[in-house]
C-alpha positions as CSV (number, residue, x, y, z in Angstrom):
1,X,0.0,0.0,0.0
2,X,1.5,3.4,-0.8
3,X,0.7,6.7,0.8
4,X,-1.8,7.5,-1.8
5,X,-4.0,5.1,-0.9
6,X,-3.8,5.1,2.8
7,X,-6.6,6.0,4.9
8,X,-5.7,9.6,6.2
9,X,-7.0,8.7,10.2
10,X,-3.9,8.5,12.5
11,X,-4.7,5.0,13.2
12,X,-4.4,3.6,9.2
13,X,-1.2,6.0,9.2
14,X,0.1,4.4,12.7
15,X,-0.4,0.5,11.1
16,X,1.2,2.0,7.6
17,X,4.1,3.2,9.0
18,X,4.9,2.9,12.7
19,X,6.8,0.0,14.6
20,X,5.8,-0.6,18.1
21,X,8.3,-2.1,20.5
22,X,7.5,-4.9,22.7
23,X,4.3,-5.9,20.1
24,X,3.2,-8.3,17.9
25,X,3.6,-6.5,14.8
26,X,1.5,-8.9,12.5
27,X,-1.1,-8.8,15.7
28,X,-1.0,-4.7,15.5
29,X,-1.6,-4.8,11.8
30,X,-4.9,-6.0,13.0
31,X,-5.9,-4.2,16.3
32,X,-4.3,-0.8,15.8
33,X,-3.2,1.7,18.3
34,X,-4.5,3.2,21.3
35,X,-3.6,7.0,20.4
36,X,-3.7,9.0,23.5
37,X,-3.7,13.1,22.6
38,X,-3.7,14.9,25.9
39,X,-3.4,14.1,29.9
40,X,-4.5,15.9,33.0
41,X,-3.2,14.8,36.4
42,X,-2.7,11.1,36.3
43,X,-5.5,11.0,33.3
44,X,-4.8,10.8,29.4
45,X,-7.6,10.9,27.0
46,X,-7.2,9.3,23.5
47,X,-8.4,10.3,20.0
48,X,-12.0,9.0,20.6
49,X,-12.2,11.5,23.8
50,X,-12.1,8.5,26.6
51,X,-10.4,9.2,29.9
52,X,-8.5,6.8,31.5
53,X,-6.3,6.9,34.8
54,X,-2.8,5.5,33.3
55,X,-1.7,3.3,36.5
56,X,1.4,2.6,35.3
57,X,2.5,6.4,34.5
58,X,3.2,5.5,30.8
59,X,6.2,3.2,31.2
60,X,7.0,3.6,35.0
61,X,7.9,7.2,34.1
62,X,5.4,9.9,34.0
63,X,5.9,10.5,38.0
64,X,4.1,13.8,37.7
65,X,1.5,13.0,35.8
66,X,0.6,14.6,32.2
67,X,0.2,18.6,32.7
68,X,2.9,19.8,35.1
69,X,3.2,23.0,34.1
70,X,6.5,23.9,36.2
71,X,8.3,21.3,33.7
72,X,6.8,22.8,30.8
73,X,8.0,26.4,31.3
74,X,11.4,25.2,32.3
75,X,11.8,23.4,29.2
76,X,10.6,26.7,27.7
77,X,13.1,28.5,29.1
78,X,15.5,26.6,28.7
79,X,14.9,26.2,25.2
80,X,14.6,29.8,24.4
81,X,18.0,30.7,26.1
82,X,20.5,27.8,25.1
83,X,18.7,24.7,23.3
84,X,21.8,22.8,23.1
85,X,25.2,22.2,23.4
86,X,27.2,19.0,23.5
87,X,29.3,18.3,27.1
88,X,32.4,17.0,25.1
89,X,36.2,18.1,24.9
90,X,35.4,20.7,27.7
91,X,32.3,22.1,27.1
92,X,29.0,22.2,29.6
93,X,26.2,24.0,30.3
94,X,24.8,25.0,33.8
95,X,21.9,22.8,33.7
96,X,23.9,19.8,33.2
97,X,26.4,21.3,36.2
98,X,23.8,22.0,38.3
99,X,21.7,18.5,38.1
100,X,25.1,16.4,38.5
101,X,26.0,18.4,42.0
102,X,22.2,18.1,42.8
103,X,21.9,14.3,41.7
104,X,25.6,13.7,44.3
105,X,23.5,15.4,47.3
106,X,20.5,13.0,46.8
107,X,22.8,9.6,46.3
108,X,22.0,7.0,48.4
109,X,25.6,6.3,49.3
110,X,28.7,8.6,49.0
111,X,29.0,9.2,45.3
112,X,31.3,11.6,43.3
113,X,30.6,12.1,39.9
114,X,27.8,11.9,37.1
115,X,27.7,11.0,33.4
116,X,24.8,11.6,31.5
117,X,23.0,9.8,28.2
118,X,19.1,9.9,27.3
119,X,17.8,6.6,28.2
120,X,17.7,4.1,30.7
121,X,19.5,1.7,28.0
122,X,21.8,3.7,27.3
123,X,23.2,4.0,31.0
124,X,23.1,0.6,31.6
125,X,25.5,0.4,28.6
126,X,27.9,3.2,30.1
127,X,27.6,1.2,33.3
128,X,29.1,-1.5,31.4
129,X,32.0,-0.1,29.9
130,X,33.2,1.8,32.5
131,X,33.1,-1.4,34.9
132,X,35.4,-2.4,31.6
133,X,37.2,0.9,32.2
134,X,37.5,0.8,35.6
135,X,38.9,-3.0,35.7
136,X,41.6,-2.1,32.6
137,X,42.9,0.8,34.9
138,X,43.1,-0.9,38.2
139,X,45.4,-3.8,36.0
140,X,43.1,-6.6,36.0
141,X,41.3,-6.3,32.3
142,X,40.1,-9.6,32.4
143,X,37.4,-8.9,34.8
144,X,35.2,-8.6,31.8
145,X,32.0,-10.4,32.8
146,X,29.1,-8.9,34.2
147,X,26.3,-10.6,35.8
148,X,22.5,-10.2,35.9
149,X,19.4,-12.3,37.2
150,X,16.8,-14.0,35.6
151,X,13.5,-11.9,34.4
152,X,15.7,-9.0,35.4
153,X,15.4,-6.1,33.0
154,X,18.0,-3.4,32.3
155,X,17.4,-2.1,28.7
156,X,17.3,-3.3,24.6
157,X,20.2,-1.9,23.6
158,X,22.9,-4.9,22.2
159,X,24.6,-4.6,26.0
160,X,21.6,-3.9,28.1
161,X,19.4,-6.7,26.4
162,X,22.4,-9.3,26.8
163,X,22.4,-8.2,30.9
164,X,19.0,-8.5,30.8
165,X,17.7,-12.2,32.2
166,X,14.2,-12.4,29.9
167,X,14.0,-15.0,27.0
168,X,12.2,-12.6,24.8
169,X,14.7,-10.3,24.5
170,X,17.3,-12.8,23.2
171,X,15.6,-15.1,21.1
172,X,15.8,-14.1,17.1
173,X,18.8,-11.6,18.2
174,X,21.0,-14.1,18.9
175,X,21.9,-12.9,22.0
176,X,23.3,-12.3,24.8
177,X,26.5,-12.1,24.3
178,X,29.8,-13.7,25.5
179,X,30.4,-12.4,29.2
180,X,27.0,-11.9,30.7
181,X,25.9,-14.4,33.1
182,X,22.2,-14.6,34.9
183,X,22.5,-16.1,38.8
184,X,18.8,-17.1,39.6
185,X,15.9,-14.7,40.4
186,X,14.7,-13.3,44.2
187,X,11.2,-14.8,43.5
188,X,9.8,-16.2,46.3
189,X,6.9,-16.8,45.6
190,X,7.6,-18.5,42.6
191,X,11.2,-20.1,43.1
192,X,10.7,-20.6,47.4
193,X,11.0,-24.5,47.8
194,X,8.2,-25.6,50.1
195,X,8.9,-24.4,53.8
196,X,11.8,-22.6,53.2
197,X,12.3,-19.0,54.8
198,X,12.4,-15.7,53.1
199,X,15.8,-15.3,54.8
200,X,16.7,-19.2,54.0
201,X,15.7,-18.5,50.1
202,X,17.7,-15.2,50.6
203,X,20.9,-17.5,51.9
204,X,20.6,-20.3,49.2
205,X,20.3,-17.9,46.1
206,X,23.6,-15.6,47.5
207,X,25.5,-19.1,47.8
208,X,24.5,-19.9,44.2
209,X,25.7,-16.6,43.0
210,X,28.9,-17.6,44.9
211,X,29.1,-20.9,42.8
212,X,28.6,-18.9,39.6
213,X,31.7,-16.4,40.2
214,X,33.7,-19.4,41.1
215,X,32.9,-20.9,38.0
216,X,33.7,-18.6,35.8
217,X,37.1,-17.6,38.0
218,X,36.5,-14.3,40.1
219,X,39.6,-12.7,38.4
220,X,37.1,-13.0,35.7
221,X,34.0,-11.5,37.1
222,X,33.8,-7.6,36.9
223,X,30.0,-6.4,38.3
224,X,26.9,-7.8,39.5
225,X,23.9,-5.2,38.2
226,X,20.1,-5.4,40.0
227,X,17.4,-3.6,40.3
228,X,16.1,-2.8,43.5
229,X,12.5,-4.3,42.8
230,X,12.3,-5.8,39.4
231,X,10.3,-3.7,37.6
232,X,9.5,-5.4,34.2
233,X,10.2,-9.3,35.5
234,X,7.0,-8.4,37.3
235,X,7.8,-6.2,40.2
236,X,9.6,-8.6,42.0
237,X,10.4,-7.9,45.6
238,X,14.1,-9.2,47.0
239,X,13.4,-11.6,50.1
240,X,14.5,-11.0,53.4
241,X,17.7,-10.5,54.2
242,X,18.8,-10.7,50.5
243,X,20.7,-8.0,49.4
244,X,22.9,-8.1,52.5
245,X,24.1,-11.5,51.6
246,X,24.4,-10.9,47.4
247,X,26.9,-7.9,48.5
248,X,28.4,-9.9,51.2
249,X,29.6,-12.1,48.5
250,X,30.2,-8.8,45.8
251,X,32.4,-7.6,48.4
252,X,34.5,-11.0,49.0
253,X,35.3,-11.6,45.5
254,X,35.6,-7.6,44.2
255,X,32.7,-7.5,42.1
256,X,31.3,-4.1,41.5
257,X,27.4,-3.5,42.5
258,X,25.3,-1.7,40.1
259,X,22.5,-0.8,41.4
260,X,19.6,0.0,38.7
261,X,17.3,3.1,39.6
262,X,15.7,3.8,36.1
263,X,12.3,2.1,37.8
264,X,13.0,2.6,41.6
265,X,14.5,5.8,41.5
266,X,12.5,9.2,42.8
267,X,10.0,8.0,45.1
268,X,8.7,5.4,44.0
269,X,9.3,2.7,46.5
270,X,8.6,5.0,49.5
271,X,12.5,6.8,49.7
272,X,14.1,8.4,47.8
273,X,16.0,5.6,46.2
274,X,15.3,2.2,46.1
275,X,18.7,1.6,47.2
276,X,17.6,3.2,50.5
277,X,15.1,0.9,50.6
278,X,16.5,-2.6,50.5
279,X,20.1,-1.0,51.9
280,X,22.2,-1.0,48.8
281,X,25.7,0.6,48.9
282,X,26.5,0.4,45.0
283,X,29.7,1.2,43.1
284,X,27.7,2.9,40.0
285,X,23.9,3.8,40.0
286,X,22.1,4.3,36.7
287,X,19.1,6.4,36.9
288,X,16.3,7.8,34.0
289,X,12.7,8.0,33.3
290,X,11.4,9.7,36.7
291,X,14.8,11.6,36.4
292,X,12.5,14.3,34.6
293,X,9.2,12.8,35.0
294,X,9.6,11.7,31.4
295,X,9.1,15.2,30.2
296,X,12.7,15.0,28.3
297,X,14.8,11.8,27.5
298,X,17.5,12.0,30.1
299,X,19.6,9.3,31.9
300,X,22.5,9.5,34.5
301,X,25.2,6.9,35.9
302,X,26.3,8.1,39.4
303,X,29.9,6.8,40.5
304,X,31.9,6.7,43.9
305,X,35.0,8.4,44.1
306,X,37.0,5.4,43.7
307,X,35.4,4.5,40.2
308,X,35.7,8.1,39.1
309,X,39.3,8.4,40.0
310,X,40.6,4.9,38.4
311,X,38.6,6.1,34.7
312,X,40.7,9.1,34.9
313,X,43.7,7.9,35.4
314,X,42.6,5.7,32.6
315,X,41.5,8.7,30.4
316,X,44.8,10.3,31.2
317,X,46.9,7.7,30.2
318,X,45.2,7.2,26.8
319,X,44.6,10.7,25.8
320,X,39.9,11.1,26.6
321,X,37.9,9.1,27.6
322,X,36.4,7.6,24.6
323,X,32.8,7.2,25.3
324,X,29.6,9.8,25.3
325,X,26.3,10.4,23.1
326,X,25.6,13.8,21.6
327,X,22.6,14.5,23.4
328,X,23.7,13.4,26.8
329,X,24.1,16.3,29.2
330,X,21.4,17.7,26.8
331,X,20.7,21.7,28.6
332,X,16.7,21.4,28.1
333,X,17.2,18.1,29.4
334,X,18.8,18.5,32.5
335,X,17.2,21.9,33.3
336,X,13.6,19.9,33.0
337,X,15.1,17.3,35.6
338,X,16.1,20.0,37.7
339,X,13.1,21.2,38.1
340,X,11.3,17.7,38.6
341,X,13.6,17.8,41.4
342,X,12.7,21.0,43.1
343,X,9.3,19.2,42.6
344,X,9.4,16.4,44.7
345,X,11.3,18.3,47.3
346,X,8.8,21.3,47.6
347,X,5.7,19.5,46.7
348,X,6.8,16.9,49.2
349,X,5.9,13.9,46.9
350,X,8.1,11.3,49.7
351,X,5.6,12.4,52.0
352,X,2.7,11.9,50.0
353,X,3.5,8.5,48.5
354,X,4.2,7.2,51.8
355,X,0.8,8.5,52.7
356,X,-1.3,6.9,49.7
357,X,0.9,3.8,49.0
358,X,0.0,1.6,51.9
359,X,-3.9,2.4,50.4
360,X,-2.6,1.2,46.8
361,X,-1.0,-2.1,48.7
362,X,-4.0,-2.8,50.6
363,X,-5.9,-2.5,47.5
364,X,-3.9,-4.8,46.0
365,X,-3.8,-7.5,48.6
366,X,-7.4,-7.2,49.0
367,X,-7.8,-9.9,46.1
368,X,-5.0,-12.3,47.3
369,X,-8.1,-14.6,47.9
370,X,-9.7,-14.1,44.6
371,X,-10.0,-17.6,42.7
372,X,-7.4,-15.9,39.4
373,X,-4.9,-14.7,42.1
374,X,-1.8,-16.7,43.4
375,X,0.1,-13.8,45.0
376,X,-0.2,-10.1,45.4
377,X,2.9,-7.8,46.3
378,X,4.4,-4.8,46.1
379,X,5.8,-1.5,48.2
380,X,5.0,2.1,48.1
381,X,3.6,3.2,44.5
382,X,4.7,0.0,42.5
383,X,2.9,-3.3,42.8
384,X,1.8,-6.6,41.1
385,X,-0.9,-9.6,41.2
386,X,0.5,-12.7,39.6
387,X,-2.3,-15.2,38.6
388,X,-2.9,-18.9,39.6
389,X,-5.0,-21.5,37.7
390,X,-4.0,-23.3,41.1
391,X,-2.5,-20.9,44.2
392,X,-1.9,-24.0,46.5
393,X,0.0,-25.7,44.2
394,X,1.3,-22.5,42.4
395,X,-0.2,-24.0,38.9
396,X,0.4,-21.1,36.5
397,X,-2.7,-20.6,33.6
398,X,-2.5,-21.9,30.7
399,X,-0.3,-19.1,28.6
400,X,-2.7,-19.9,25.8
401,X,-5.7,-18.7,27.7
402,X,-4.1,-15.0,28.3
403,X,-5.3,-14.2,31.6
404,X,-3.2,-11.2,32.6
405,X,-3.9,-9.4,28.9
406,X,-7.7,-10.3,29.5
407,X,-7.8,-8.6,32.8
408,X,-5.9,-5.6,31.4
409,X,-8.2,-5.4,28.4
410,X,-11.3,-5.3,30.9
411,X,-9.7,-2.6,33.0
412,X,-9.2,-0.3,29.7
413,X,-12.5,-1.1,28.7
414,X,-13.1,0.1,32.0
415,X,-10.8,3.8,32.0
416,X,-7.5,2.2,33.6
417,X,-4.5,1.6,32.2
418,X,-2.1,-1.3,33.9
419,X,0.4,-3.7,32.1
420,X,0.4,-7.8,31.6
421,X,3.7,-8.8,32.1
422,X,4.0,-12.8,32.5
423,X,1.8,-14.3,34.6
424,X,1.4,-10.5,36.4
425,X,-0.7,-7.5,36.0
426,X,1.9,-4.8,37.2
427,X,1.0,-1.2,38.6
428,X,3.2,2.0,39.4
429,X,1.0,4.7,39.1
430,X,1.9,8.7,38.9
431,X,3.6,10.0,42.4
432,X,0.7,12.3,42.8
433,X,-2.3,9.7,42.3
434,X,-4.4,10.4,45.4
435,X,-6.7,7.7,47.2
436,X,-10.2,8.4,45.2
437,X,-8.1,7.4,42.4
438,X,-6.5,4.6,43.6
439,X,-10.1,3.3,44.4
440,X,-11.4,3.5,41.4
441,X,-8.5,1.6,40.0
442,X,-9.3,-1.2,42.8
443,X,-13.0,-1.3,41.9
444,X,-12.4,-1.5,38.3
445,X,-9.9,-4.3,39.3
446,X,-12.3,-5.8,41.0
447,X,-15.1,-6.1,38.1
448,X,-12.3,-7.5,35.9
449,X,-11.2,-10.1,37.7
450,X,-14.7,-11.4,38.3
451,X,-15.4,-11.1,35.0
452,X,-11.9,-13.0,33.4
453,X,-12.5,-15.6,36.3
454,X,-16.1,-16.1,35.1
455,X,-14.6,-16.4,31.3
456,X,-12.0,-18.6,32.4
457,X,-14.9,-21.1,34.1
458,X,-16.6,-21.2,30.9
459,X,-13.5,-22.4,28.6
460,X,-13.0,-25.6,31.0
């Protein structure tokens, strides 16, 4: 079909001519988009003028919902006095000067320096090579490998999709690639052997990472990357006691922590970071979407003095550092995160998220007894039901039956937005949801599941 004879709607123009990541292209030839126009609040209304509340903030990002005005006009501003310059060979901009000191105040641990790209992808990949960099300076290059978990996510990009512990993104890419290794997932509910602990799962999955860097010869091993929760695996929560033993190991063999933010970071799992939360002390911390409530593609890697100080030595010694992305330290960019920032300090968002996130958790656990639910979890703003054909036995659906995109598809039918993701139905709604809309999103939950359930009944 050429252009001439395409239907001129933006939906016959979206089929013609747009690819959708993480979709079934044939299937979207089909079904078409959802084209959303505006928002307001934690709201966006698409082309046919429907409102829905968008309870997962676009893609984990929209922290401030969809008309923040504040992040408009500095944008504006910005935009009107210096719309960009690049921050190689000596050059910066005050924006980008201002958000690194401001982003090394708010670390969760003692950090010194900040390097910035425009995605989350593409810090995990800066992450990468500079544990590379890092490793080459201090005189053991062969610390090459990196390891990540299964159904953790960190990114698509070659490096980030190859770190990355999900099927999907490796099959037909032929990936990942030499050097990354997955240690097993902090799933408890899922991967807990009958009547073993929390802290007992906890102990048992730090001595298999233990095996793993043996394996492969710790002179080998170079960093160990997580997320705080797992955002995309399904908002997965680390057991008990679990991060204190994976970095008790780190630390014994000299692998590097990198602790991924790009989901946990600002707020969103009741502190600040959620390396506060579960008690992280990381080498390198990437951080992105909330970083400007997705009003601008921006991205950061934080790094302790140590890290900073072997790279340039390293930099030194071979002339630059030879690494960066044109738009990274982008001035529009980092004077919209900036004022995101001043945001959640003066608009207290901490404070409010702490306030309305033990109502969005008891929402959510509210249907732990519901005949599609095997487990319900979460902390703070970010949450998950995983379904059951069998909770006792943990017997998942069949995969053919689609339970989770059923339920999703009845909660848009309904005015909500949430996300299938496996066997889950994930949520992290906007920072500044309130509890009137967090209801409605239960009760709306709560007409979909009865409704899959009594679907599912009828196909056996």
């Amino acid at each position: 079909m050429d252009n001439a004879t395409i239907p001129n709607t933006p939906a016959a123009r979206d089929i013609a001519h747009v690819i959708h990541p993480g979709t079934n292209l044939k299937l979207h030839e089909s079904v078409g988009p959802l084209i959303l126009e505006r928002g307001k609040g934690v709201r966006v209304v698409d082309s046919d003028g429907k409102s829905y509340i968008d309870g997962m903030a676009g893609l984990w990002c929209a922290s401030l919902g969809f008309d923040e005005p504040r992040l408009a006009e500095a944008a504006m501003r910005q935009m009107r006095r210096l719309p960009y310059q690049s921050t190689f060979a000596h050059r910066s901009n005050e924006p980008s000067i201002d958000l690194a000191a401001a982003l090394v105040a708010r670390a969760p641990t003692p950090m010194a320096k900040v390097i910035f790209q425009s995605s989350g992808s593409e810090a995990i990949d800066t992450a990468i090579k500079l544990v590379w960099y890092y490793h080459e300076s201090i005189g053991v290059p062969q610390k090459r490998k990196v390891i990540g978990r299964l159904r953790g996510y960190h990114g698509t990009s070659i490096a980030a999709a190859s770190l990355s512990g999900q099927d999907h993104m490796h099959h037909g890419f032929g990936l990942p690639l030499p050097g990354f290794l997955h240690t097993g997932s902090p799933h408890f509910y899922r991967d807990g052997r009958p009547g073993e602990t929390e802290e007992a799962f906890a102990t048992r999955l730090a001595a298999e990472l233990e095996e793993l860097i043996l394996r492969e010869d710790p002179a080998t091993v170079g960093a160990f990357f997580a997320e705080p929760i797992m955002g995309a695996g399904g908002v997965i929560m680390p057991p008990a006691t679990y991060f204190e033993k994976i970095q008790t190991v780190l630390k014994k063999y000299n692998v590097l922590l990198v602790a991924d933010e790009v989901i946990c970071g600002f707020c969103r799992t009741g502190n600040f970071w959620g390396s506060q939360t579960y008690a992280l002390e990381p080498d390198l911390l990437t951080c992105a979407k909330a970083l400007s409530a997705a009003y601008f593609p921006i991205s950061a890697v934080l790094m302790t003095q140590q890290v900073y100080e072997a790279i340039a030595a390293q930099s030194a010694q071979l002339g630059a550092l030879g690494h960066g992305y044109t738009m990274g330290g982008h001035p529009v960019g980092a004077a919209v995160a900036l004022e995101a920032l001043r945001i959640y300090d003066e608009d207290k968002i901490l404070d409010h998220v702490r306030a309305v996130g033990p109502i969005l958790q008891a929402g959510l656990r509210r249907f732990e007894e519901h005949p599609l639910v095997g487990n319900a979890r979460g902390t703070a703003l970010i949450g998950a039901l995983e379904f059951m054909a069998d909770a006792k036995t943990k017997t998942p659906f069949d995969p053919a039956l689609k339970i989770p995109i059923k339920v999703m598809d009845s909660l848009r039918r309904q005015g909500i937005l949430l996300r299938a993701l496996g066997d889950s139905l994930v949520c992290a709604p906007p920072l500044i949801i309130n509890a009137e809309e967090i209801e409605l999103m239960m009760t709306a939950l709560s007409v979909a599941l009865d409704e899959v359930y009594d679907w599912s009944r009828r196909q056996s």
